[in-house]
C-alpha positions as CSV (number, residue, x, y, z in Angstrom):
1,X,-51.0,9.1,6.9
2,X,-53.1,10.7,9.8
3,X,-50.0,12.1,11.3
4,X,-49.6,13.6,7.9
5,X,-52.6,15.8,8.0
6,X,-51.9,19.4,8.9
7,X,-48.2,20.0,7.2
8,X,-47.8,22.3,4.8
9,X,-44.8,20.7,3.0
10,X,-43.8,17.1,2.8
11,X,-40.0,15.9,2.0
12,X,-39.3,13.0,0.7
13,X,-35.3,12.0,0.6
14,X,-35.2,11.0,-2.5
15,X,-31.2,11.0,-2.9
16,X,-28.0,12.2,-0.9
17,X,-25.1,14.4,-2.1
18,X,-22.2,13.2,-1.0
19,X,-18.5,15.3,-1.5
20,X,-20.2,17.5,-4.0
21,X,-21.7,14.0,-5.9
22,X,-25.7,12.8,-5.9
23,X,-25.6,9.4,-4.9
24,X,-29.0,7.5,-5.3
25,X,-28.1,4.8,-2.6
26,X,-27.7,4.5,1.4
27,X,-23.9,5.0,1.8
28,X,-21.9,1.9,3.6
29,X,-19.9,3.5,5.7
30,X,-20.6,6.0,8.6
31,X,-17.5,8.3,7.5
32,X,-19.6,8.7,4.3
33,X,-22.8,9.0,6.2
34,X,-21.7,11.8,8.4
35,X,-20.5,13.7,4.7
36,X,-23.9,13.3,3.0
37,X,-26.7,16.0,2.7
38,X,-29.9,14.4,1.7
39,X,-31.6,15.9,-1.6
40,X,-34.9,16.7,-1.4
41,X,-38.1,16.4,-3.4
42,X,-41.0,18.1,-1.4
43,X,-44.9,18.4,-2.0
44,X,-47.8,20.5,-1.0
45,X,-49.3,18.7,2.1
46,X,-53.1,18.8,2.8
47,X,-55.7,19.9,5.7
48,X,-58.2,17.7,5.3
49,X,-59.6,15.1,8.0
50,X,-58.6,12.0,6.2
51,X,-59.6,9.4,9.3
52,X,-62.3,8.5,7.6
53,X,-61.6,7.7,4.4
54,X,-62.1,3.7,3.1
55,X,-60.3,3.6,-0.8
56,X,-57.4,5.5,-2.0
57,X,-59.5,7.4,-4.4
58,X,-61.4,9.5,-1.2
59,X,-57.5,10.7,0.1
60,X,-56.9,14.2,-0.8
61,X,-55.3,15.1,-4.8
62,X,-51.8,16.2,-2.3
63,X,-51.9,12.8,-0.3
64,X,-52.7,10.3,-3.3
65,X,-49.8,12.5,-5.3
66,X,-47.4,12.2,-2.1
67,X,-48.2,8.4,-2.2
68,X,-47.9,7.9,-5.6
69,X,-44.5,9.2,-5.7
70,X,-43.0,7.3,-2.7
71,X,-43.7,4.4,-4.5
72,X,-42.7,5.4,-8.2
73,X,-39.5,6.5,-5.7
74,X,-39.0,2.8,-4.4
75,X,-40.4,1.1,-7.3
76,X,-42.6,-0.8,-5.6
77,X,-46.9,-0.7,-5.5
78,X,-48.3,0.6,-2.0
79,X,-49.8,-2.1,-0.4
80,X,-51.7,-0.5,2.3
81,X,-52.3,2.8,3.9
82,X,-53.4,3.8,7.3
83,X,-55.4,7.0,8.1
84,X,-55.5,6.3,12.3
85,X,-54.6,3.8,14.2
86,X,-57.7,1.7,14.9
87,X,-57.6,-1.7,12.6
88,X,-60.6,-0.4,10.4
89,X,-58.2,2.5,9.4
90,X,-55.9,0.3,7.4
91,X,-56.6,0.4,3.5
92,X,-56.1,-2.6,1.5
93,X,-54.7,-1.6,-1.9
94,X,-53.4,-5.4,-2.5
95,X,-53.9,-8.4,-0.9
96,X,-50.3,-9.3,0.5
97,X,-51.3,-12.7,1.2
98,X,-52.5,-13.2,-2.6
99,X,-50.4,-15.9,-4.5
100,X,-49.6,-13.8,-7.7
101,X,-49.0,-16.0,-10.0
102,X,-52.4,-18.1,-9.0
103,X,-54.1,-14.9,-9.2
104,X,-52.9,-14.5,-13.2
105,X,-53.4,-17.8,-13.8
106,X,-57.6,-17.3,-13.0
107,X,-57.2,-14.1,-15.2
């Protein structure tokens, strides 16, 4: 998210139109590819030096809202996040490696 740092606007594709239509899935076909526009939804970016930061909490209000939507987007829960690219940079939101359905059966 490092490389993030600095732009005032951040687009996310979020959907493509496609012959006057919004389509909500990668087209199949290059002849529809090269017909698409992608639609997009964009956010204020942020200015602050982020390479420190340890827990999702600590990222700016603009990069946590940027993340958060990416994965309501994808529908999926952000495993990690990286704010440089030594190893100690990498955030740990959930434990990949984690059997889920062990972990519920502790709770």
């Amino acid at each position: 998210m490092d490389v993030l740092t600095g732009l005032k606007t951040l687009k996310i594709a979020k959907a493509y139109e496609l012959d006057g239509e919004t389509i909500y899935h990668y087209p199949a076909s290059l002849k529809e590819i090269n017909r698409c526009k992608p639609v997009y939804e964009e956010f204020p970016g942020w200015d602050e030096d982020i390479t420190g930061v340890r827990n999702f909490e600590d990222l700016p209000v603009n990069a946590q809202n940027y993340v958060n939507r990416l994965a309501e987007l994808v529908g999926v829960d952000i495993a990690t996040f990286s704010v440089g690219p030594d190893r100690t940079q990498t955030n740990v939101l959930i434990d990949a490696w984690q059997d889920t359905d062990a972990k519920e059966a502790t709770h």
